[in-house]
PyMOL Python script that loads the backbone (N, CA, C, O; Angstrom):
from pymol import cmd

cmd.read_pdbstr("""\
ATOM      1  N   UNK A   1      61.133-127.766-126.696  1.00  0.00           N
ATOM      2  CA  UNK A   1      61.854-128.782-127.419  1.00  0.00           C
ATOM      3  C   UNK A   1      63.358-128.516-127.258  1.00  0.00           C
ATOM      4  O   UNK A   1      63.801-127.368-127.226  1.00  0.00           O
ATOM      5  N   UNK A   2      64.294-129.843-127.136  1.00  0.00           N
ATOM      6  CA  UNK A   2      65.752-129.620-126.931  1.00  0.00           C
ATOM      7  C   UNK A   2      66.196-129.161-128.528  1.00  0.00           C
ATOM      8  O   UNK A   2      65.916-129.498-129.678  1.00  0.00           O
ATOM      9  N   UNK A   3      66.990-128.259-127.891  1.00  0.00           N
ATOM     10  CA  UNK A   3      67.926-127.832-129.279  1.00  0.00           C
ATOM     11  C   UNK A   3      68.232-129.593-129.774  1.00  0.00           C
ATOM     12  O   UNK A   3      67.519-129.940-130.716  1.00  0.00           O
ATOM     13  N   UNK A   4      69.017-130.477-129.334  1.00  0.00           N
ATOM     14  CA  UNK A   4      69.541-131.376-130.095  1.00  0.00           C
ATOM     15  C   UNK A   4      68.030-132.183-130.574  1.00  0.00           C
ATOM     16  O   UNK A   4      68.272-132.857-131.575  1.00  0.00           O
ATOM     17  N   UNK A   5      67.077-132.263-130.302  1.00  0.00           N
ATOM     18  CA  UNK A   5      65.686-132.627-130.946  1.00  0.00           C
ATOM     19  C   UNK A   5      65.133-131.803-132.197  1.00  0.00           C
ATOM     20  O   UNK A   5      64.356-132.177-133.076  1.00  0.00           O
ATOM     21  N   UNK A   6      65.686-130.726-132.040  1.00  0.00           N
ATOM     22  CA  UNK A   6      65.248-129.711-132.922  1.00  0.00           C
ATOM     23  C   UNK A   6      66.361-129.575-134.392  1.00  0.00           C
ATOM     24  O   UNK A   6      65.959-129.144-135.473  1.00  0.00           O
ATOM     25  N   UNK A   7      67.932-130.084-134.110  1.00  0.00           N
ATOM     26  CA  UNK A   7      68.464-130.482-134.514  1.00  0.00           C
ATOM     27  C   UNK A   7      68.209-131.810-135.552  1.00  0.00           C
ATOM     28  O   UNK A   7      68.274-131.771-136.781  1.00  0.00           O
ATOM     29  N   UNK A   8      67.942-132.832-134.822  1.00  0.00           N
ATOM     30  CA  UNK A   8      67.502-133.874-135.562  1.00  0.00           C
ATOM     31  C   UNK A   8      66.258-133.772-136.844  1.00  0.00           C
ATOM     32  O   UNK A   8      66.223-134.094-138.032  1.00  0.00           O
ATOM     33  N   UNK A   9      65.377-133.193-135.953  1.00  0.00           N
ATOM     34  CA  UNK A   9      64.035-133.230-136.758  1.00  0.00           C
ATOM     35  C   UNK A   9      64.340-132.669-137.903  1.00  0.00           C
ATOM     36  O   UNK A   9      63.840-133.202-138.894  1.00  0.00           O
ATOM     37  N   UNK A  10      65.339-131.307-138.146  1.00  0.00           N
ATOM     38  CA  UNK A  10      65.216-130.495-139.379  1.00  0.00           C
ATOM     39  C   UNK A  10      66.266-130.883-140.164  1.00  0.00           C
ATOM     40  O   UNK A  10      66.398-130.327-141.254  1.00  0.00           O
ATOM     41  N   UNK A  11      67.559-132.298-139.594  1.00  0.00           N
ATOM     42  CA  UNK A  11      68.464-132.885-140.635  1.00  0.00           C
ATOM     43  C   UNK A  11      67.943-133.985-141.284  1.00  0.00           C
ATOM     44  O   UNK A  11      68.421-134.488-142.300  1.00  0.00           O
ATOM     45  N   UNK A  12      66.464-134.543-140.393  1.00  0.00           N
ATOM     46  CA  UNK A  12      65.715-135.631-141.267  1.00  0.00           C
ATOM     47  C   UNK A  12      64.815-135.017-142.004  1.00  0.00           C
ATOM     48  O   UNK A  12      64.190-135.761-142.760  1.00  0.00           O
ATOM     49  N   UNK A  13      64.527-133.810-142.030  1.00  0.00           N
ATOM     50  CA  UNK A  13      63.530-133.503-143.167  1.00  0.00           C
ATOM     51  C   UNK A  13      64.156-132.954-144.390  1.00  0.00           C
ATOM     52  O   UNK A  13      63.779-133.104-145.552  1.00  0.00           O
ATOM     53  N   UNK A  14      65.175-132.292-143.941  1.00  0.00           N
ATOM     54  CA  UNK A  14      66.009-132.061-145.143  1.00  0.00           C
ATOM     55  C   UNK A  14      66.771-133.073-146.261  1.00  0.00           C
ATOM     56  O   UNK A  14      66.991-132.977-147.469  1.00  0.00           O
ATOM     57  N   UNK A  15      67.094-134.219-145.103  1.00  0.00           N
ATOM     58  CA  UNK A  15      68.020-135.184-145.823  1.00  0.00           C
ATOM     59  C   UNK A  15      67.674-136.759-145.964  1.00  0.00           C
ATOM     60  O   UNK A  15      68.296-137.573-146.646  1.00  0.00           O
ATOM     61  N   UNK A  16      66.539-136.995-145.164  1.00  0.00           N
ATOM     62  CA  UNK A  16      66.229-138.618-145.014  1.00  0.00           C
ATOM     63  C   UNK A  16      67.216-139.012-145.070  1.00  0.00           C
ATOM     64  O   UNK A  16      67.580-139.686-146.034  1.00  0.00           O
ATOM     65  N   UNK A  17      67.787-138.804-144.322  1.00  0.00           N
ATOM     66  CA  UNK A  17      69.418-139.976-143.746  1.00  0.00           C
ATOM     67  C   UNK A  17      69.171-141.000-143.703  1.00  0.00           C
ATOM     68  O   UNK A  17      68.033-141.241-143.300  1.00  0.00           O
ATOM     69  N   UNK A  18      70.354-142.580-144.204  1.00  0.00           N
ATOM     70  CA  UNK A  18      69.992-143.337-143.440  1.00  0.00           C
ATOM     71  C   UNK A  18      70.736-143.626-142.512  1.00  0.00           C
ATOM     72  O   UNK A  18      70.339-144.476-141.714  1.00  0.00           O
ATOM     73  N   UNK A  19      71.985-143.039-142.335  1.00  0.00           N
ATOM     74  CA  UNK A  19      72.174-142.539-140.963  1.00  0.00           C
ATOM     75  C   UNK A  19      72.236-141.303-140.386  1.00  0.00           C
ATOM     76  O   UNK A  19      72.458-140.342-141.122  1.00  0.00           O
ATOM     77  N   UNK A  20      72.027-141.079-138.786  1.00  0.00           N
ATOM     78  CA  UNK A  20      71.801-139.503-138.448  1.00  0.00           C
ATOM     79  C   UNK A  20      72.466-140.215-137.009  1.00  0.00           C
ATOM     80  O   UNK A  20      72.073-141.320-136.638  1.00  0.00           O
ATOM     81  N   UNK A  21      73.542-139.426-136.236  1.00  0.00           N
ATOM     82  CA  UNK A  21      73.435-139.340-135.030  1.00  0.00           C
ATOM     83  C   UNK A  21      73.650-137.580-135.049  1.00  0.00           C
ATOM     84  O   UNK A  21      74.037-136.925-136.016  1.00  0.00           O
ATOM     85  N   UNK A  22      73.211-136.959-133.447  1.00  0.00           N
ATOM     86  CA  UNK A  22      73.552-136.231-132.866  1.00  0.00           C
ATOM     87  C   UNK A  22      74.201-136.192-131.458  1.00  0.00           C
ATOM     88  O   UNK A  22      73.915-136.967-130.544  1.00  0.00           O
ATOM     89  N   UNK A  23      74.956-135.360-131.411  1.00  0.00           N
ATOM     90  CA  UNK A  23      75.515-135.751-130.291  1.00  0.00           C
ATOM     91  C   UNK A  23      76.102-134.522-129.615  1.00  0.00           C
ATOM     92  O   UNK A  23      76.902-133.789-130.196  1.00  0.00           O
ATOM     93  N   UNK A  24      75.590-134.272-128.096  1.00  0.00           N
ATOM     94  CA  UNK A  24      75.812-133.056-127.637  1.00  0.00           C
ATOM     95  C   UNK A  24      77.154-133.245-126.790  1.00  0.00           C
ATOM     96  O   UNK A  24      77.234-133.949-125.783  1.00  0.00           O
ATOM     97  N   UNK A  25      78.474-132.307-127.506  1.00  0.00           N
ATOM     98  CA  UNK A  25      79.518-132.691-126.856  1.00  0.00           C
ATOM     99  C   UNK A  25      79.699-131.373-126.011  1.00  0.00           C
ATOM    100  O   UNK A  25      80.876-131.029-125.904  1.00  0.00           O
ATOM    101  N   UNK A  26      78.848-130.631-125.440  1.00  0.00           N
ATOM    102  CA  UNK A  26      79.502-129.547-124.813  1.00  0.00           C
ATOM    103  C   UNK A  26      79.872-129.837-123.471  1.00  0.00           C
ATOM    104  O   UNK A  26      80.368-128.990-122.728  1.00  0.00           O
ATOM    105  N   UNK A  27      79.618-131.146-123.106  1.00  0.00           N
ATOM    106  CA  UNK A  27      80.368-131.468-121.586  1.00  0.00           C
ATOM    107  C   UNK A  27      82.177-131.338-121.910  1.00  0.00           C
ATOM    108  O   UNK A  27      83.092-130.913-121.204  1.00  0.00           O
ATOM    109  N   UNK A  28      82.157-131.754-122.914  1.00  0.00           N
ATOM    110  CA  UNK A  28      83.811-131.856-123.667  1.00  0.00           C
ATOM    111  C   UNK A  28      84.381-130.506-123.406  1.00  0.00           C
ATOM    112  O   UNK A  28      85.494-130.356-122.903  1.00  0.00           O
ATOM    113  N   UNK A  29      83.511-129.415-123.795  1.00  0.00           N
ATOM    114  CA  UNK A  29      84.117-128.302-123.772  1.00  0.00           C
ATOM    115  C   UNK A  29      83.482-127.309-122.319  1.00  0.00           C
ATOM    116  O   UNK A  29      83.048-126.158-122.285  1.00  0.00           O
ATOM    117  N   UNK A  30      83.590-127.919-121.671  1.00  0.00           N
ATOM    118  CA  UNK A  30      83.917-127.180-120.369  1.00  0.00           C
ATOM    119  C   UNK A  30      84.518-126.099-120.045  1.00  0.00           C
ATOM    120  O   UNK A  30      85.723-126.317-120.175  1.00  0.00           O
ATOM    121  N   UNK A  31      84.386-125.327-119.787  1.00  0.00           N
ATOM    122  CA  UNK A  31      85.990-123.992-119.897  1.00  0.00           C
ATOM    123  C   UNK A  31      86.541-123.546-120.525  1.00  0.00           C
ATOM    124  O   UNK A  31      87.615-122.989-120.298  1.00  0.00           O
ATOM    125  N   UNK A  32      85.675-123.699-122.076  1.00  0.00           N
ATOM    126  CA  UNK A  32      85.874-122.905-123.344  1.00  0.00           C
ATOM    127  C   UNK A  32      84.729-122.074-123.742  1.00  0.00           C
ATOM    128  O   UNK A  32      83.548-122.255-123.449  1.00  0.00           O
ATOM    129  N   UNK A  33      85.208-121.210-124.396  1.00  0.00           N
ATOM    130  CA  UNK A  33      84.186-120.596-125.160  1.00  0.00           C
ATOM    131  C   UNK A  33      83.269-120.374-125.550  1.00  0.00           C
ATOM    132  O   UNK A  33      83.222-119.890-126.681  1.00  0.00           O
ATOM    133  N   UNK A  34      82.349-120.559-124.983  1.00  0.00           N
ATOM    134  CA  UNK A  34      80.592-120.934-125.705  1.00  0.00           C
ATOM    135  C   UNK A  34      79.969-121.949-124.813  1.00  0.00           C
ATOM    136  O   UNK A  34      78.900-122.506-125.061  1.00  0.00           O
ATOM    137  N   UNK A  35      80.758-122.170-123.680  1.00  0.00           N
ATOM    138  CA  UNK A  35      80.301-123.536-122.827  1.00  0.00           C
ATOM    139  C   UNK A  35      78.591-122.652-121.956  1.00  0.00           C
ATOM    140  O   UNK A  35      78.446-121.549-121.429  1.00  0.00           O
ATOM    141  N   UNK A  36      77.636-123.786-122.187  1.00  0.00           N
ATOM    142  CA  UNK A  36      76.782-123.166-121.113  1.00  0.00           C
ATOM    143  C   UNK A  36      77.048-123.735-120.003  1.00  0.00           C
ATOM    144  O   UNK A  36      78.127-124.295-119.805  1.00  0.00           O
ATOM    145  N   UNK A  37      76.177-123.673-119.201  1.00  0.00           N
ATOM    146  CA  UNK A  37      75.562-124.744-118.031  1.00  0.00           C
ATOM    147  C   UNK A  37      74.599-125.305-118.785  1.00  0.00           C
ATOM    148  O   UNK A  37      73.790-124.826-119.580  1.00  0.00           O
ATOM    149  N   UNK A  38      74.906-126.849-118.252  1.00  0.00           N
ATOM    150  CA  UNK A  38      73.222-127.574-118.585  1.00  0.00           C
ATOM    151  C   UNK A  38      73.441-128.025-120.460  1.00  0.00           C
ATOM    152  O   UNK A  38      72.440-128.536-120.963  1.00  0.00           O
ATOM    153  N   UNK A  39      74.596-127.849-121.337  1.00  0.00           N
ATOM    154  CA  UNK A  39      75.250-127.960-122.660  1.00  0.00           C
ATOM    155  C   UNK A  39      74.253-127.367-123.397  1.00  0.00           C
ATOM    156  O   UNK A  39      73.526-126.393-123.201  1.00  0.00           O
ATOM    157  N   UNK A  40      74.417-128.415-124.568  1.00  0.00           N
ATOM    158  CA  UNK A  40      72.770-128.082-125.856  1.00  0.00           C
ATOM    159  C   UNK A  40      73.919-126.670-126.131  1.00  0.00           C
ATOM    160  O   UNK A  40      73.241-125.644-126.077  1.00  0.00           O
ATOM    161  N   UNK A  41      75.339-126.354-126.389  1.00  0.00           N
ATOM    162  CA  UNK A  41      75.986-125.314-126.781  1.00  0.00           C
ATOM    163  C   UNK A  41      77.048-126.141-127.939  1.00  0.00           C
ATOM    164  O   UNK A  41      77.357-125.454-128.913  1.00  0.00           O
ATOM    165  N   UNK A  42      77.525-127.340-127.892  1.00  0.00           N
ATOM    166  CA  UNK A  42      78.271-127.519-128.739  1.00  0.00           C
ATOM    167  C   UNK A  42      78.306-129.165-129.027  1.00  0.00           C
ATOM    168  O   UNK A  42      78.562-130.003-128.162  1.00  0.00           O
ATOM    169  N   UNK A  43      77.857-129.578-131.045  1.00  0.00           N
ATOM    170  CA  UNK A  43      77.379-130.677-131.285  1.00  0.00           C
ATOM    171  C   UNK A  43      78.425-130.935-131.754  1.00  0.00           C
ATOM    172  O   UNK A  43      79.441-130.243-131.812  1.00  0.00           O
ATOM    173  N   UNK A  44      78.140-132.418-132.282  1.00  0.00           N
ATOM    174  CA  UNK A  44      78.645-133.346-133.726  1.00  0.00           C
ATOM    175  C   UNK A  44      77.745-134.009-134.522  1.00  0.00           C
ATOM    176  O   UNK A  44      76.932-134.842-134.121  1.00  0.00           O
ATOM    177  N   UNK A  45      77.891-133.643-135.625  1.00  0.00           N
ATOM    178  CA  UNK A  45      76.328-134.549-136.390  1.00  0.00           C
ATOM    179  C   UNK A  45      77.347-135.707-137.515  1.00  0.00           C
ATOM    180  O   UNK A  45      78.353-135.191-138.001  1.00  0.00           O
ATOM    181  N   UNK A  46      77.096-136.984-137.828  1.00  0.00           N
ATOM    182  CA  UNK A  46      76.866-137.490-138.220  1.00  0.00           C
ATOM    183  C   UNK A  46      76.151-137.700-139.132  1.00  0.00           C
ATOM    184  O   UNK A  46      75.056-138.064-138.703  1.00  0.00           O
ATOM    185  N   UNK A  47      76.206-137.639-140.933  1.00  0.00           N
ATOM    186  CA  UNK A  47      75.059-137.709-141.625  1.00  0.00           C
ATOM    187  C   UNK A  47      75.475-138.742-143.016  1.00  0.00           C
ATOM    188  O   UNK A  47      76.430-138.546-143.767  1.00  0.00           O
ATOM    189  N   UNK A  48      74.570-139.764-143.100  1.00  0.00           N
ATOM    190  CA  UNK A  48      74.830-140.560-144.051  1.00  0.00           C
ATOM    191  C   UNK A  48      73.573-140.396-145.125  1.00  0.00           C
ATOM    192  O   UNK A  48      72.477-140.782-144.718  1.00  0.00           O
ATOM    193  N   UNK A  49      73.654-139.847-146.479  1.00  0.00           N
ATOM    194  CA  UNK A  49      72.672-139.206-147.091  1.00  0.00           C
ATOM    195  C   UNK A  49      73.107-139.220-148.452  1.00  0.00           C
ATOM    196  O   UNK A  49      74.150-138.703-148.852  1.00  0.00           O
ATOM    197  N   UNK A  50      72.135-139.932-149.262  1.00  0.00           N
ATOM    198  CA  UNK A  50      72.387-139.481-151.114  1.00  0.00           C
ATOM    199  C   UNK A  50      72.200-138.482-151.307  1.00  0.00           C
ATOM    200  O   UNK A  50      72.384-138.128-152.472  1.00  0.00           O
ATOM    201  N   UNK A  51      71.753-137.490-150.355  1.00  0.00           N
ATOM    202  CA  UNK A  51      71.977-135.930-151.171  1.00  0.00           C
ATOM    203  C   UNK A  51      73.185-135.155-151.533  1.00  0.00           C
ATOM    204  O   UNK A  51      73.527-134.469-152.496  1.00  0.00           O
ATOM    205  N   UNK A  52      73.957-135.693-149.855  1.00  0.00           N
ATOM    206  CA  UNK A  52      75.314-135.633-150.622  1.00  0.00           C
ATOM    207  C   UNK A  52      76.134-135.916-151.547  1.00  0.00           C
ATOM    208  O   UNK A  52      77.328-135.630-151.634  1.00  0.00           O
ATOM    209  N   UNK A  53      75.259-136.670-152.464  1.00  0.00           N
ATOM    210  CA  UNK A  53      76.522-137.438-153.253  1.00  0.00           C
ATOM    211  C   UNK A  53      77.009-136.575-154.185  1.00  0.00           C
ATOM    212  O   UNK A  53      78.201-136.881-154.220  1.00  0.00           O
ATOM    213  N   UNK A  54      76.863-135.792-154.873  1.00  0.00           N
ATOM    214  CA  UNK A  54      77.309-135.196-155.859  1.00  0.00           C
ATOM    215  C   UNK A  54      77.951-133.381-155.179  1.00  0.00           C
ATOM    216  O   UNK A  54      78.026-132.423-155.949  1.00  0.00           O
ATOM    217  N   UNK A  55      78.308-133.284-153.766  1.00  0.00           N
ATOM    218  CA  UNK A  55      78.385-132.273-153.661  1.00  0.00           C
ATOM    219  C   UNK A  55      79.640-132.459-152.527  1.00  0.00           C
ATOM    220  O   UNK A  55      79.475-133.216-151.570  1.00  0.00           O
ATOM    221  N   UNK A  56      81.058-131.618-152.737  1.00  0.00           N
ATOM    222  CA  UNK A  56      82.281-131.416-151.866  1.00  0.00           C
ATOM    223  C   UNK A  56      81.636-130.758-150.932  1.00  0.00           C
ATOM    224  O   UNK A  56      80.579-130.131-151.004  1.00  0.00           O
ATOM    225  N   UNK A  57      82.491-130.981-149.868  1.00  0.00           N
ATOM    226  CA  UNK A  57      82.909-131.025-148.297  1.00  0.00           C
ATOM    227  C   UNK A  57      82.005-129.370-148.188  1.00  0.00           C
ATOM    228  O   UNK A  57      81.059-129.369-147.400  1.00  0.00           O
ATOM    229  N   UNK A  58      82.170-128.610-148.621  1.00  0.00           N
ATOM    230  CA  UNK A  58      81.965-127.143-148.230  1.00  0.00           C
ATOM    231  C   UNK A  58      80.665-126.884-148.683  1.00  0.00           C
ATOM    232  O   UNK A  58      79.981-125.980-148.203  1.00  0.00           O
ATOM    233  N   UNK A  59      80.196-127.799-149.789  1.00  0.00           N
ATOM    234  CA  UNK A  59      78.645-127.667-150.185  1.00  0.00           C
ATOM    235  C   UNK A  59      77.524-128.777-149.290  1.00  0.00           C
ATOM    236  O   UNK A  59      76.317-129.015-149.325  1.00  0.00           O
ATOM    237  N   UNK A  60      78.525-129.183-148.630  1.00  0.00           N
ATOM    238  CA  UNK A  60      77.947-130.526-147.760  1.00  0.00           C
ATOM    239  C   UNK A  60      77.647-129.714-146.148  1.00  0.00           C
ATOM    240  O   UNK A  60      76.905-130.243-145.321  1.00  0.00           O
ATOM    241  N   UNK A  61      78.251-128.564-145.923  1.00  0.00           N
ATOM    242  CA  UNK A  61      78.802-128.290-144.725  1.00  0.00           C
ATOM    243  C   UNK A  61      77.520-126.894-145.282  1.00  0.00           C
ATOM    244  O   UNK A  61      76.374-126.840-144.837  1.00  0.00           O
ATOM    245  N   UNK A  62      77.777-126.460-145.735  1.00  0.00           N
ATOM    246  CA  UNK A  62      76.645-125.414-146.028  1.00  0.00           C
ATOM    247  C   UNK A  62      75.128-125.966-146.457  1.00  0.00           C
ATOM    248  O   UNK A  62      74.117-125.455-145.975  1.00  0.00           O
ATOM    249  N   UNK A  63      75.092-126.803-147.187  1.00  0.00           N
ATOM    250  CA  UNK A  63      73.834-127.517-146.809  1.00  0.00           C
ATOM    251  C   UNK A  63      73.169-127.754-145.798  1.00  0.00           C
ATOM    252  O   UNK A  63      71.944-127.642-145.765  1.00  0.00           O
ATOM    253  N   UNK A  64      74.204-128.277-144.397  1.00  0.00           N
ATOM    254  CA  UNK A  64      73.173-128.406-143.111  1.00  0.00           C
ATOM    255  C   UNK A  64      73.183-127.370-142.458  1.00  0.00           C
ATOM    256  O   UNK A  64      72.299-127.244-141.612  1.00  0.00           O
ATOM    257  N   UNK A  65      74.322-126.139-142.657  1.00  0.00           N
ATOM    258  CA  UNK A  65      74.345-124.591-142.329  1.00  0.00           C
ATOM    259  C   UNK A  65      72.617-124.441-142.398  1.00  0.00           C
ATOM    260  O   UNK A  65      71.857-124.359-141.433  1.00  0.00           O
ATOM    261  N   UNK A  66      72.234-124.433-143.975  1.00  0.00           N
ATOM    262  CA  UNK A  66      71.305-123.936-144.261  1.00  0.00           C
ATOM    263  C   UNK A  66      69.872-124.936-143.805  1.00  0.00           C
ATOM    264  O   UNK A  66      68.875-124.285-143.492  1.00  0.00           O
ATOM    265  N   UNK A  67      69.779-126.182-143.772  1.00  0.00           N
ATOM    266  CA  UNK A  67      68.841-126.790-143.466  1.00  0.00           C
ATOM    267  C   UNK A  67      68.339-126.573-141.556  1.00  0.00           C
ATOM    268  O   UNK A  67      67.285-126.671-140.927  1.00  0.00           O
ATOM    269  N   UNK A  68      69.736-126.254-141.229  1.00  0.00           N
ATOM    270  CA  UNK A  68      69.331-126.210-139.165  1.00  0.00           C
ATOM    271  C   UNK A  68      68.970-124.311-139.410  1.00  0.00           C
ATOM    272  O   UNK A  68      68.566-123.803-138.363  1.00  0.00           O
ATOM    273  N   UNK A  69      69.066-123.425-140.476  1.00  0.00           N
ATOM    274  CA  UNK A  69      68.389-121.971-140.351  1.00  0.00           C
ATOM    275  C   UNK A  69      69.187-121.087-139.434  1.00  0.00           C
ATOM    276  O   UNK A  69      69.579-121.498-138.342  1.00  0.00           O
ATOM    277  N   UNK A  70      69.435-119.842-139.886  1.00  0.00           N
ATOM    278  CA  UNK A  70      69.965-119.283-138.975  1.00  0.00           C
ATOM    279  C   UNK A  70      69.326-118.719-137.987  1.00  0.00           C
ATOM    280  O   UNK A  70      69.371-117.490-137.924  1.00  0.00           O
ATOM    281  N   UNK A  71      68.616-119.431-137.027  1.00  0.00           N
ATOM    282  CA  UNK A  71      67.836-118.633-135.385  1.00  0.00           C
ATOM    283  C   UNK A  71      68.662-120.298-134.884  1.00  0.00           C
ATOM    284  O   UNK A  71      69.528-120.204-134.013  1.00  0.00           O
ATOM    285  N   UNK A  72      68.388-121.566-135.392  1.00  0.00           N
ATOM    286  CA  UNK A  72      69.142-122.173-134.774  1.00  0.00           C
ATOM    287  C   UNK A  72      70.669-122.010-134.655  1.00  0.00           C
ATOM    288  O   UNK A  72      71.204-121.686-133.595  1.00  0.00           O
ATOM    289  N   UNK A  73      71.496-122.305-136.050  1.00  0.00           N
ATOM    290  CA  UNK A  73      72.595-121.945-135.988  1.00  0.00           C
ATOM    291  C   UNK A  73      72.873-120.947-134.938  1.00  0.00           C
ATOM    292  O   UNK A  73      73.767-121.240-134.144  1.00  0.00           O
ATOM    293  N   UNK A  74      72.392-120.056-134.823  1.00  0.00           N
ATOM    294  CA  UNK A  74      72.800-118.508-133.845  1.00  0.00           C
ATOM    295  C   UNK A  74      72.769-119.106-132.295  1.00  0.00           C
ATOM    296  O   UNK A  74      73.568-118.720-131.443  1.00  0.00           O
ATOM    297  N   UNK A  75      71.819-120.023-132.061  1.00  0.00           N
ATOM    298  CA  UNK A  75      71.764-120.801-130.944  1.00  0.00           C
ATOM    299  C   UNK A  75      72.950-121.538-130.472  1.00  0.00           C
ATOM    300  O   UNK A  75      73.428-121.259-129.372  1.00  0.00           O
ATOM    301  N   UNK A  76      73.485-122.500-131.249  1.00  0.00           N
ATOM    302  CA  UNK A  76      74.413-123.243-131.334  1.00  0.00           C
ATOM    303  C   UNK A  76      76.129-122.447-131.154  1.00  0.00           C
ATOM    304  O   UNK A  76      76.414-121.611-132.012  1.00  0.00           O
ATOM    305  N   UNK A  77      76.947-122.685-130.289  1.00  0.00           N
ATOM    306  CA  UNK A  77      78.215-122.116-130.054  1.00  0.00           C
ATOM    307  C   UNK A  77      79.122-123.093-131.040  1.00  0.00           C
ATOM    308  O   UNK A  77      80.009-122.499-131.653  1.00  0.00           O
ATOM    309  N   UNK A  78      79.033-124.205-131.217  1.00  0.00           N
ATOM    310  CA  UNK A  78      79.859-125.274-132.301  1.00  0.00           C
ATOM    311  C   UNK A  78      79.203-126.530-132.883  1.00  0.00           C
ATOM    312  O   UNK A  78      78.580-127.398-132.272  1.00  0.00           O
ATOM    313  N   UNK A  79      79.469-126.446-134.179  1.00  0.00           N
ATOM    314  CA  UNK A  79      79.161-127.859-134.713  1.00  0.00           C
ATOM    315  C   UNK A  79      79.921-128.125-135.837  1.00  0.00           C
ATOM    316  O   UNK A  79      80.332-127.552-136.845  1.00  0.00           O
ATOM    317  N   UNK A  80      79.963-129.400-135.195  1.00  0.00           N
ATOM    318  CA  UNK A  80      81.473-130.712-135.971  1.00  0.00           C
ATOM    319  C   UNK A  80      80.278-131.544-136.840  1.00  0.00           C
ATOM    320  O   UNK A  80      79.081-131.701-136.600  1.00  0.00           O
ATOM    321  N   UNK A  81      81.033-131.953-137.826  1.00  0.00           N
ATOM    322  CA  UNK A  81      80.418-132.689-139.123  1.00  0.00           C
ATOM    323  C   UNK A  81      81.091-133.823-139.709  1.00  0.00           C
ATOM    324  O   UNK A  81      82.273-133.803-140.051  1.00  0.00           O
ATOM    325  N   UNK A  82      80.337-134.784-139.816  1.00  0.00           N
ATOM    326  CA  UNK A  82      80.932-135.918-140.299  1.00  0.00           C
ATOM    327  C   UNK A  82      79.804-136.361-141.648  1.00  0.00           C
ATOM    328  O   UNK A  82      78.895-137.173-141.474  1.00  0.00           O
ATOM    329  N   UNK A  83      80.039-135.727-142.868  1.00  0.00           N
ATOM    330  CA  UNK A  83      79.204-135.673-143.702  1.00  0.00           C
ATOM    331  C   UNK A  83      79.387-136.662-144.962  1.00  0.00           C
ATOM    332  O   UNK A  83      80.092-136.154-145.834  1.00  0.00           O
ATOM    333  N   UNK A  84      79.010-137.701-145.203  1.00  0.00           N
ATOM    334  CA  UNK A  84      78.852-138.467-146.257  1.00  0.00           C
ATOM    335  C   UNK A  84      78.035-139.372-146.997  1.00  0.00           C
ATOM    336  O   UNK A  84      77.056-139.706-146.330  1.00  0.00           O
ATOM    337  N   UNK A  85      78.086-140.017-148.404  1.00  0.00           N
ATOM    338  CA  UNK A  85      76.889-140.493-148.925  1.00  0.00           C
ATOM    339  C   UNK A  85      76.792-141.877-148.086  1.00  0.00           C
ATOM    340  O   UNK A  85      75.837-142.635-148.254  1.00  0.00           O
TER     341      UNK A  85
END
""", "prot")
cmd.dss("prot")
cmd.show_as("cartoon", "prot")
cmd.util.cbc("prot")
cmd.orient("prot")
């Protein structure tokens, strides 16, 4: 399974979004830091979700910390967040 599939599946079970994109930008980062071959090294997620509603930017940002687990996270070289209700 692709990391960004594996991605998805565990921000819709956590959050029933009714919106979700993912999006693998590590072609962007080419010649930086964490770049693989072949990407699936650096995202952007998109999440539109009432779970957020009652919780700031850093409890929003640690929420999907914790919902993608750390064996994925550890996988992942970057991820950008666009988190709201």
């Amino acid at each position: 399974m692709s990391k960004t599939t594996e991605i998805e599946e565990k921000l819709i079970s956590a959050f029933s979004p009714r919106e979700l994109l993912v999006r693998d930008d590590s072609e962007r980062h080419r010649g930086h830091a964490g770049y693989q071959e072949g990407g699936e090294s650096h995202y952007h997620v998109v999440i539109r979700s009432d779970v957020f509603k009652d919780l700031n930017r850093i409890k929003r940002h640690r929420a999907v910390h914790d919902a993608l687990g750390k064996d994925l996270m550890g996988r992942i070289h970057a991820l950008s967040m666009d988190l709201d209700v």
